[in-house]
C-alpha positions in Angstrom: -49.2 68.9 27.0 -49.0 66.8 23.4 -48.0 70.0 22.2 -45.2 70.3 24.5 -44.2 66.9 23.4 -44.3 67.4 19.9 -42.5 70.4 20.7 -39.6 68.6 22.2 -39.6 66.2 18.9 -39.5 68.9 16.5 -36.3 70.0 18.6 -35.2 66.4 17.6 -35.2 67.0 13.7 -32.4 69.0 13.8 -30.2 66.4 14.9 -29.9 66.9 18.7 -31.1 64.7 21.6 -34.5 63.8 19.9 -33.0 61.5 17.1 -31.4 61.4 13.7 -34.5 62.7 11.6 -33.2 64.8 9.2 -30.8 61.8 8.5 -33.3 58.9 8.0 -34.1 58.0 11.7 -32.3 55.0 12.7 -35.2 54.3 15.1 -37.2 56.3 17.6 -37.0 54.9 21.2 -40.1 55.5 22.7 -40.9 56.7 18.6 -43.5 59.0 17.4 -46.1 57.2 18.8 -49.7 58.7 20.1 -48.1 58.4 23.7 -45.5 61.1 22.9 -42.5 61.6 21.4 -40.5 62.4 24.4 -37.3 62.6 21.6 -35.5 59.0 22.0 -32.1 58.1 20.9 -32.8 57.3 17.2 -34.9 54.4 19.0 -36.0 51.1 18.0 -39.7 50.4 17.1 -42.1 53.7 17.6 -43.5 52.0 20.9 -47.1 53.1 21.2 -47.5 53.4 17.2 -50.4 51.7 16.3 -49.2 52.3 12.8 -46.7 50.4 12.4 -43.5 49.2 15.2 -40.7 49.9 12.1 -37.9 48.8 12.9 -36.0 51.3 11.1 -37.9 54.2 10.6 -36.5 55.9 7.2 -37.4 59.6 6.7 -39.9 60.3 3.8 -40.7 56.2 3.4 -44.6 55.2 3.3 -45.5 53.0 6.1 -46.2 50.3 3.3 -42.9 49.9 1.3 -41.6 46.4 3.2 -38.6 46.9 6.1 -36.1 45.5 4.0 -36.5 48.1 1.3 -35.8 50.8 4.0 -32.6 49.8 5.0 -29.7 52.1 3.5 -27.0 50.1 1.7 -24.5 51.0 4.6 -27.1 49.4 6.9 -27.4 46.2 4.7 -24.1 46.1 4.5 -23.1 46.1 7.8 -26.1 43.3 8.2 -24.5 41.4 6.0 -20.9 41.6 7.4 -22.4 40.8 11.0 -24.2 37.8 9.4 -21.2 36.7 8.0 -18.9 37.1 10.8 -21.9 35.4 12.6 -21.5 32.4 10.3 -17.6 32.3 9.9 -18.2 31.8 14.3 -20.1 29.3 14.4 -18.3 27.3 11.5 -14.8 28.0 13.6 -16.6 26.7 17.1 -18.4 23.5 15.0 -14.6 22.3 13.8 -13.0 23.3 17.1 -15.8 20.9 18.7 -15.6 18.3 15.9 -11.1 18.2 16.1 -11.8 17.9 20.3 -14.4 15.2 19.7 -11.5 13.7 17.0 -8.7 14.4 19.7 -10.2 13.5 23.3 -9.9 9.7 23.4 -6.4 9.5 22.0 -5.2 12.4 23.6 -6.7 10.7 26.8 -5.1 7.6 26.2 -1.7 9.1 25.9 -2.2 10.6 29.6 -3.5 7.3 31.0 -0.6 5.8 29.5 1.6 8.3 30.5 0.4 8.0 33.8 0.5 4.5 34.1 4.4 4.9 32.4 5.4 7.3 35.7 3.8 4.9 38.1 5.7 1.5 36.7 9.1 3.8 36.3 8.5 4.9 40.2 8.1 1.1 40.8 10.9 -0.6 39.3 13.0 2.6 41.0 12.0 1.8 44.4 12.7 -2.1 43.9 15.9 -1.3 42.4 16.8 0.9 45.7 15.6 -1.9 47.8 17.5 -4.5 46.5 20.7 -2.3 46.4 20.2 -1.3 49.9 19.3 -5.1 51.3 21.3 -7.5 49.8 20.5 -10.0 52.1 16.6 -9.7 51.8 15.6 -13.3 50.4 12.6 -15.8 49.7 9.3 -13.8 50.3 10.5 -10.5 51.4 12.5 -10.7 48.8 10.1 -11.7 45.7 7.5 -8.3 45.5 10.8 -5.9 44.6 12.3 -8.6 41.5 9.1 -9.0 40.6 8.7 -5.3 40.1 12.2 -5.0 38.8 11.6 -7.5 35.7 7.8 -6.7 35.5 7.8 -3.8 32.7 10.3 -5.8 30.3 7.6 -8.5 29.9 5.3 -8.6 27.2 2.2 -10.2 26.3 1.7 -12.1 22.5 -1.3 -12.3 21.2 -1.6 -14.3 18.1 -3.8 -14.8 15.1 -4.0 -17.7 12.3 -6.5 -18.5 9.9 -7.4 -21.8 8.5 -9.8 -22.8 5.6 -12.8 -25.0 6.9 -14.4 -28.0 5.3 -16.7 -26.3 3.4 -14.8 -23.3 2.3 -14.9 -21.0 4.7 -12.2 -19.1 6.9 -12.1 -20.0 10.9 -9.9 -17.7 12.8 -7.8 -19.4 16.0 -6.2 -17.2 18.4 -3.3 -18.4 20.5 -1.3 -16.5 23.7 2.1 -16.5 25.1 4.7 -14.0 26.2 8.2 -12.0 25.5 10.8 -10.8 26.9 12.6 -7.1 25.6 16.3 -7.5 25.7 17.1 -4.0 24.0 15.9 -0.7 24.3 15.7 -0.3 20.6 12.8 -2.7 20.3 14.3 -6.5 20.6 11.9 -9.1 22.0 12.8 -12.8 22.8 10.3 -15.6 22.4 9.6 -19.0 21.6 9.7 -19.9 18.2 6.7 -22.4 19.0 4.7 -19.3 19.9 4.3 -17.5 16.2 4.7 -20.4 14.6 2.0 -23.2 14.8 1.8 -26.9 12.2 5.3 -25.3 10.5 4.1 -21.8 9.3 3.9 -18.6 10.8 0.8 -17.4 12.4 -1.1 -14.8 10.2 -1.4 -11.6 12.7 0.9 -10.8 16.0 -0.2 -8.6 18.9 2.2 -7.3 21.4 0.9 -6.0 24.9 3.3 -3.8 27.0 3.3 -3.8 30.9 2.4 0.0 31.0 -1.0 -1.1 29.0 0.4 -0.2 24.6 -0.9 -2.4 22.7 1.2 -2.9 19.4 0.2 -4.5 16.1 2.1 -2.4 13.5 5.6 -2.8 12.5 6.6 -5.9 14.1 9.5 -7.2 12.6 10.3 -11.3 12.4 14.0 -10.3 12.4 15.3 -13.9 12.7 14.7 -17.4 14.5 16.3 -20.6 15.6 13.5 -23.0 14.7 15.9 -26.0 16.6 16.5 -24.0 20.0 12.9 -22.7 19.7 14.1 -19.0 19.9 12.5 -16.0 17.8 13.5 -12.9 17.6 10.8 -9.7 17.1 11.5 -6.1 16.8 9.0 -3.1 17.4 9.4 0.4 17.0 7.9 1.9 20.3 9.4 4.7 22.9 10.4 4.2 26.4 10.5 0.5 26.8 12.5 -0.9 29.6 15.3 -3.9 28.6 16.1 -6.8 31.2 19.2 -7.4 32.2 21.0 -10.9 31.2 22.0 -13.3 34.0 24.2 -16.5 33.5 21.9 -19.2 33.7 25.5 -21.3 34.0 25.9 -19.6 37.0 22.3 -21.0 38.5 22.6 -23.6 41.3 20.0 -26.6 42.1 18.1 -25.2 44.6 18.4 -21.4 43.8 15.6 -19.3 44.1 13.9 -18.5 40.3 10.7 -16.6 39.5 8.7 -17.1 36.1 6.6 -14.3 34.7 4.5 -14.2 31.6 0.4 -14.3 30.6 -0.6 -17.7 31.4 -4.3 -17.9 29.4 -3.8 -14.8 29.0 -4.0 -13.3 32.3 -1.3 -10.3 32.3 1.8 -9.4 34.3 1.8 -13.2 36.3 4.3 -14.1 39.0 4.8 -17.4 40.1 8.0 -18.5 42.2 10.2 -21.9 42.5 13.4 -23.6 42.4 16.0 -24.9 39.9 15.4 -28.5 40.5 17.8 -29.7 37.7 20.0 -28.1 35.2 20.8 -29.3 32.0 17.9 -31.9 30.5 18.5 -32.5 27.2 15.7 -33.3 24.3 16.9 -36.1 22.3 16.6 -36.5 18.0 15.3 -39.7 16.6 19.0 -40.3 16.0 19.8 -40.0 19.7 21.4 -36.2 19.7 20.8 -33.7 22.1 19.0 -30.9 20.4 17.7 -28.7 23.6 19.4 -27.7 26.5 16.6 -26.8 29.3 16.4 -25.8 33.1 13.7 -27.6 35.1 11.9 -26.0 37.9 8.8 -25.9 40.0 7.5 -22.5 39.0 4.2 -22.6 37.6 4.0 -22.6 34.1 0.7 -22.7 31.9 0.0 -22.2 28.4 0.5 -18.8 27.5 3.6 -18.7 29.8 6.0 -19.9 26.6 8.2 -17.1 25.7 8.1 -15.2 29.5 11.1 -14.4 31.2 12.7 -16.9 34.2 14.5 -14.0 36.6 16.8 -14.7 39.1 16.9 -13.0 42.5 18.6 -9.9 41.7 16.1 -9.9 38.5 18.1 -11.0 36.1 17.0 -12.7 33.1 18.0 -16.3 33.2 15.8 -18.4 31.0 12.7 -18.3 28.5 9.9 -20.1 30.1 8.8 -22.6 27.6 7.2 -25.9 28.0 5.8 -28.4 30.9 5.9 -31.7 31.4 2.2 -33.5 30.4 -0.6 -31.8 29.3 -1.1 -29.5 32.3 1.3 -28.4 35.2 2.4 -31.0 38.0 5.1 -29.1 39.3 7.3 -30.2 36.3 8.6 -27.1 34.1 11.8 -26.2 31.5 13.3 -22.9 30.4 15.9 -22.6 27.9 19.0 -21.2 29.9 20.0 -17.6 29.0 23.2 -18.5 28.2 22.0 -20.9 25.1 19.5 -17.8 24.1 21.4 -14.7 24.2 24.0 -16.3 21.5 21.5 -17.0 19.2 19.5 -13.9 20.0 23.3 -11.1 20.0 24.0 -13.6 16.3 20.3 -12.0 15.2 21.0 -9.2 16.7 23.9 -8.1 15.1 22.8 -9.3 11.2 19.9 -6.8 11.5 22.2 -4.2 12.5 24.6 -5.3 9.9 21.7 -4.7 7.3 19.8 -2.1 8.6 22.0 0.3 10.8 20.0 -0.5 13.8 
């Protein structure tokens, strides 16, 4: 029977079904072990050779010379290719993983942000249908749709300043109030009062937009009107959504008025009132009227100075900016649009003038 076998593997030296002998025997499965040859296909480890499982199996090589010296320099080439192609895998998979890891959270905050862009746009569409189609909606039912309409054109002003301490060291203080964008191309209105604090300008500015962008690079101070308390910011920023001017001339005592801003902070407020007097005037030392304001009952609160004062077809009509005594009692003033928007188109058009924008 083993000579039947052996036979059968002698068959094999000559190149047929019992292996590449004659060639260097890439590997014997089921090998020349004492169990048989029964051929193999140029197999893989002489299974049953007590001798030795070689991995490759090299005709005419003692059974002590190490594997590596029986490889062919074809078969240590092509081990060297695979290893390298191997490595040059891995190495292409590691940065892929590494540029994701890099990429995920912004690219993930651009979709948020997206997302939260389409859902505000949807918004202020739907109020603007609303009000087109009921122009005799007022007071409550009224309020949710010019809210929605002014909403994404107010902005949030976060503010840094930094001030030496009594013994030498640096205390930061942090202050809040809003804005209003009047252009497309990147205007904001706001209080002068609000980056400036003690006569100098605060040391770091923070803009947040209603859609959840945050911006602290490339705000512009483009001009001011320290007397009327009026500032003028630009940023550089995509998709933002301008207000519309109302005439604050126009207003009535008793017409309806809504204030938004970030009182202490707390985003995207609404709070609703009344004119209750038009044209209060802050008096110089010397007896001259230096501000013009609007007083309502909408709540104001610190962080509200700079927000926008919106009519009922949402139309900006004032700068929310001060209160009377150290807290709100139903007292509050808003420079009129009408006084803001010549000071802030004069601005406006000098940075154009200079710039080209």
């Amino acid at each position: 029977m083993n000579d039947d076998y052996n036979d059968w593997e002698r068959r094999g030296d000559s190149g047929n079904a019992g292996g590449l002998n004659v060639s260097g025997d890439v590997g014997n499965f089921g090998g020349s072990g004492a169990s048989g040859d029964v051929g193999g296909f140029g197999g893989w480890g002489n299974v049953g050779n007590p001798n030795g499982a070689n991995r490759f199996n090299a005709a005419n090589v003692p059974n002590g010379v190490p594997n590596a010296a029986r490889l062919t320099a074809e078969d240590r080439a092509a081990l060297q290719k695979a290893a390298a192609t191997y490595r040059s895998t891995f190495l292409i998979f590691a940065l892929l993983f590494l540029v994701g890891l890099a990429v995920a959270p912004s690219l993930a905050e651009r979709i948020a942000l997206g997302i939260n862009r389409g859902a505000e746009r949807a918004k202020l569409e739907a109020a603007r249908e609303f009000l087109a189609e009921n122009p005799g909606a007022v007071g409550r039912a009224r309020i949710p749709y010019v809210a929605k309409l002014a909403a994404p054109s107010v902005v949030g002003v976060k503010t840094n300043r930094y001030e030496r301490t009594f013994f030498g060291g640096v205390a930061q203080a942090e202050g809040q109030g809003s804005g209003v964008i009047v252009d497309a191309d990147g205007f904001v209105v706001t209080n002068f009062h609000v980056i400036c604090e003690n006569g100098r300008l605060v040391d770091g500015v923070e803009l947040v937009l209603s859609d959840g962008r945050t911006v602290s690079d490339g705000i512009t101070l483009i001009g001011f009107d320290e007397a009327l308390d009026v500032a003028v910011l630009k940023i550089e920023e995509p998709n933002l959504t301008p207000i519309a001017w109302g005439d604050s001339d126009a207003l009535e005592v008793g017409d309806a008025v809504i204030a938004l801003g970030n009182p202490y902070g707390l985003a995207q407020t609404v709070t609703e009132g009344i004119v209750s007097a038009k044209e209060r005037f802050v008096l110089n030392e010397n007896g001259v009227a230096t501000q013009e304001f609007l007083q309502t009952d909408a709540a104001i609160n610190p962080g509200n100075s700079g927000g926008a004062l919106v009519d009922e077809r949402g139309e900006l009509v004032g700068i929310n900016t001060a209160i009377y005594g150290e807290r709100y009692q139903g007292i509050s003033f808003a420079l009129p649009s009408a006084r803001v928007r010549e000071v802030y188109e004069e601005i406006a058009r000098s940075y154009r003038a200079n710039y080209g924008r």
